[in-house]
C-alpha positions in Angstrom: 15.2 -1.1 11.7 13.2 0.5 8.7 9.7 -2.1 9.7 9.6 -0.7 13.1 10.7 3.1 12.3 8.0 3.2 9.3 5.3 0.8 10.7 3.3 3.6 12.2 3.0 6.4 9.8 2.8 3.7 6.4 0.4 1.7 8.3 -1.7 5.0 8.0 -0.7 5.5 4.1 -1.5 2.0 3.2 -4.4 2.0 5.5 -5.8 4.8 3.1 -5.0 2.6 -0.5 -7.7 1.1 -0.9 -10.3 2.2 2.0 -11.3 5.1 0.3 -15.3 4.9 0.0 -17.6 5.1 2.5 -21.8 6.4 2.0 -20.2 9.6 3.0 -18.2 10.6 -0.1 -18.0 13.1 -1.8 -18.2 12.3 -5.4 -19.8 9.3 -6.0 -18.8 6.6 -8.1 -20.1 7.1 -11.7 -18.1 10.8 -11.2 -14.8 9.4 -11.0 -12.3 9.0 -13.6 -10.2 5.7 -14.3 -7.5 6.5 -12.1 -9.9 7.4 -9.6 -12.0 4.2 -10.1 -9.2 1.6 -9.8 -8.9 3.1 -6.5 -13.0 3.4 -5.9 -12.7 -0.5 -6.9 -10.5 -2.1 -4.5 -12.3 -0.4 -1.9 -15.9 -1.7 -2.6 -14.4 -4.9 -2.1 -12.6 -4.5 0.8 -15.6 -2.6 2.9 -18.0 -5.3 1.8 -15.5 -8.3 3.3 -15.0 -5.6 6.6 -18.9 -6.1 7.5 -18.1 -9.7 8.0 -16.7 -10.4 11.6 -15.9 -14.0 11.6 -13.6 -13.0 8.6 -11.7 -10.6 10.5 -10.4 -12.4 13.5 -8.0 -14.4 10.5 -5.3 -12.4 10.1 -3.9 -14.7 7.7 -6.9 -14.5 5.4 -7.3 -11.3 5.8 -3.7 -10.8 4.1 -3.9 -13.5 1.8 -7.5 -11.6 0.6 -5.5 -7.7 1.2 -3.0 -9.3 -1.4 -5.9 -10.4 -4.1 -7.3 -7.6 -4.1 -5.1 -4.8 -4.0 -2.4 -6.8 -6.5 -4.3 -5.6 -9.6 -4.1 -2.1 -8.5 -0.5 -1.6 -7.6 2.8 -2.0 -9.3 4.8 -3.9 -7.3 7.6 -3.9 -9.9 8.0 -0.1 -10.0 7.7 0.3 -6.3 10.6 -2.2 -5.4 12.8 -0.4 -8.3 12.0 3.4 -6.7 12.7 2.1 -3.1 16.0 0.1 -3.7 17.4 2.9 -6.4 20.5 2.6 -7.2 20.7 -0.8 -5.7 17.8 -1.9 -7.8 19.6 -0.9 -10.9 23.0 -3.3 -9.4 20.7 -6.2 -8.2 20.8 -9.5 -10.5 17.2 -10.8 -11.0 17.4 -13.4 -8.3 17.7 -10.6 -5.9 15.2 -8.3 -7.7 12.6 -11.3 -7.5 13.2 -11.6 -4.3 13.5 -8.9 -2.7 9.9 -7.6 -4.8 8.5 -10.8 -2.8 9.3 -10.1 0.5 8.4 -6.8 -0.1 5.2 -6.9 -1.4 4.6 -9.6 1.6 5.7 -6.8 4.1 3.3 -4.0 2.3 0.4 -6.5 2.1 1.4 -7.6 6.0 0.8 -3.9 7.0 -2.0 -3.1 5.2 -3.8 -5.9 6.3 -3.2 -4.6 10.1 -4.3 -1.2 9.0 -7.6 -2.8 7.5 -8.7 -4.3 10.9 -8.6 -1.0 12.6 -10.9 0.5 10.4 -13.2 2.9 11.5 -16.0 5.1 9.7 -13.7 8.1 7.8 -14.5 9.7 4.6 -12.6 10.9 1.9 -13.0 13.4 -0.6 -11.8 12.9 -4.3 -10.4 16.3 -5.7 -10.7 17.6 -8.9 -8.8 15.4 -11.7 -7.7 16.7 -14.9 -6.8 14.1 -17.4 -6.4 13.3 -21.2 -6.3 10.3 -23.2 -2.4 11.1 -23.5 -1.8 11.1 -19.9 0.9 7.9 -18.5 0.8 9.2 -15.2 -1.5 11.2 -12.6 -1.8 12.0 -9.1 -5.1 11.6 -7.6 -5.2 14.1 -4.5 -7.8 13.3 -2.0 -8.8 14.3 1.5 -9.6 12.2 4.2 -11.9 13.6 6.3 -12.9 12.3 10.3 -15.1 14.6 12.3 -13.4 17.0 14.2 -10.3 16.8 13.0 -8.5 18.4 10.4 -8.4 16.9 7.0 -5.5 14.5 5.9 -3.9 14.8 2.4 -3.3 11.3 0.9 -2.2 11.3 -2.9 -1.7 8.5 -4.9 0.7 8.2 -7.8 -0.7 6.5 -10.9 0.9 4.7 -14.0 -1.5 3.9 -16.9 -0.6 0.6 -18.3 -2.4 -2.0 -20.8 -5.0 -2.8 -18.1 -6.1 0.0 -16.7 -4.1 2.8 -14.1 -2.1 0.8 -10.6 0.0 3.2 -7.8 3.5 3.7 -7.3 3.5 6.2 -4.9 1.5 7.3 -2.0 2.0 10.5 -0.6 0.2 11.4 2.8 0.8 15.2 4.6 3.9 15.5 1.7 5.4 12.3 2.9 6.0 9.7 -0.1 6.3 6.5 1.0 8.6 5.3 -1.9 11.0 8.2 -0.4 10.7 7.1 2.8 11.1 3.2 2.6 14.1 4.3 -0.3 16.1 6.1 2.5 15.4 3.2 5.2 16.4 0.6 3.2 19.5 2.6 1.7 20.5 3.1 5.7 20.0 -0.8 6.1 22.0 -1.9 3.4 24.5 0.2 4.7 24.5 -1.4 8.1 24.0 -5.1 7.0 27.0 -4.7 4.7 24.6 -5.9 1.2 21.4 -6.6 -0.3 21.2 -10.1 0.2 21.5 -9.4 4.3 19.2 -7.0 4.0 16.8 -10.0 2.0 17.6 -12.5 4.6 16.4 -10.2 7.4 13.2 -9.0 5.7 12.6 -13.0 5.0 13.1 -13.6 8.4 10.6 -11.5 9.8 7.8 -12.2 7.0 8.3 -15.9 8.1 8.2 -15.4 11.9 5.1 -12.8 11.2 3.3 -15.6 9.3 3.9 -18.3 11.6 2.6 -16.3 14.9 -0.9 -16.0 12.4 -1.1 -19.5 12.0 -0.7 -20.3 15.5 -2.4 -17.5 16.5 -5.3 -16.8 13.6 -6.6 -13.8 15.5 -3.4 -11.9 16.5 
């Protein structure tokens, strides 16, 4: 099943999205560039809501606030169209809607794991060139941990009428719209359709969510 074969390397990608800032970084703020700073953003918000404790043993607010903050800053609707491909393209709108919905409920699910295992990392922010005629970008950065080799986690960027979002993350060379595109495409082929394929994802979502409510600090 593609949420078991990608949950430990894209808990690491999404882990990265929006945790990006620590005291430690390398270019500060005022330095970065839009695409940069959507990014630089989120993550203010998220490491100020990680110092509170009490907050953190709610996995279900810690999703619902994962999803508020990181829905401004990613485009949900060109991510579900590059994962599905082809299928996207065949999908009606019922199935496009909701398959973007249990998606997006799957990525923010993940993430928001990821962001209780945070630990003190910095990240560098490479060199960007950009021009006001630029639509897209890739912002290459550099996690760094001490004592380990650096990671390499680049992020895909669309400029739109409100600023810059991500449709792609890219960690070591690994895109994560590539990966979840060929899971998917395999579990469509073994579920027989989209719709199964739906169900299943639903399925899971709802059974996740109902183990947080019974369980707030699983």
């Amino acid at each position: 099943m593609y949420f078991k074969v990608n949950a430990v390397r894209f808990r690491v990608v999404l882990y990265w999205l929006f945790l990006m800032v620590s005291p430690l970084t390398v270019l500060h703020a005022e330095q970065l560039l839009p695409p940069q700073q959507a990014i630089d953003t989120a993550s203010e918000q998220m490491k100020l809501k990680m110092q509170d404790e009490s907050f953190k043993k709610d996995f279900k607010q810690v999703s619902e606030y994962v999803e508020q903050v990181i829905y401004p800053h990613v485009d949900f609707n060109r991510i579900s169209a590059l994962v599905l491909g082809k299928h996207w393209k065949k999908a009606d709108k019922k199935q496009r809607d909701e398959f973007k919905k249990e998606f997006q409920t799957l990525m923010v699910r993940t993430y928001a794991r990821a962001f209780l295992a945070f630990k003190d990392w910095t990240v560098n922010y490479l060199p960007l060139k950009l021009t006001d005629d630029d639509k897209k970008t890739l912002v290459k950065t550099e996690v760094l941990q001490p004592g380990k080799q650096a990671i390499a986690v680049n992020y895909r960027m669309l400029r739109v009428k409100n600023g810059w979002k991500v449709y792609d993350i890219i960690i070591e060379g690994v895109s994560l719209v590539t990966n979840y595109r060929t899971s998917f495409r395999n579990e469509i082929k073994r579920e027989g359709s989209l719709d199964a394929v739906i169900a299943r994802m639903t399925e899971r979502n709802n059974a996740a969510l109902k183990r947080s409510e019974d369980n707030p600090k699983s």
